[in-house]
N, C-alpha and C positions, 0 to 999 in steps of 0.2 A: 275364270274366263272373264275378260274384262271387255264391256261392249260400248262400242263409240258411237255417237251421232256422229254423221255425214256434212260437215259443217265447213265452211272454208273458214282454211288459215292464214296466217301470214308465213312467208317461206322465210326459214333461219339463215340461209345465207345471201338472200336481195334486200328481203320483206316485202315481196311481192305478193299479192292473192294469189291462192293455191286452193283448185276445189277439188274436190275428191273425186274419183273414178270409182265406182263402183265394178267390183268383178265378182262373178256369180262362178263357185266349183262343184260338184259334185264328185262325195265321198263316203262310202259307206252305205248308200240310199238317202245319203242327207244333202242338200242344198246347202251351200256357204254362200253367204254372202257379204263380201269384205269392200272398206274404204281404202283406198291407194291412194294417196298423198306423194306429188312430183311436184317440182319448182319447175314453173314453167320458163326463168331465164336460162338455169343449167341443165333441165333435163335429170336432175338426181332426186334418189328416193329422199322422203322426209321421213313417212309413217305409215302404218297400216292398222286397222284395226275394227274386230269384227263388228256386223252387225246384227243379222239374223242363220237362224239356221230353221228347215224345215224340213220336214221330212217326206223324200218325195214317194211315198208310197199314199200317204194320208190328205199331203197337203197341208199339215198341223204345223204349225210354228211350233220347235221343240226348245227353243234359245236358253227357257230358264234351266232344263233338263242336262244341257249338254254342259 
């Protein structure tokens, strides 16, 4: 599992700044919490990548476990 800071990029096809969205799922009783990365001149994906995971029973960050 490979976990990202939430950091802005430059977009690869403007090189515009590009900040991350953050979007929160639940699955399993766990929290995901992922960065979404979109070029704000064309509206297309760049990247995603996670950042936490917790588990919503405890509230414990489980990130290293999972």
């Amino acid at each position: 599992m490979n976990l990202v800071r939430p950091t802005n990029i430059s977009s690869p096809m403007t090189g515009s700044l590009c900040r991350p969205k953050l979007v929160t799922t639940e699955r399993d009783h766990k929290l995901y919490t992922e960065a979404h990365w979109y070029c704000p001149d064309t509206g297309c994906f760049i990247r995603k990548g996670l950042i936490k995971v917790v588990d919503k029973r405890t509230g414990e960050d489980v990130t290293s476990v999972v």
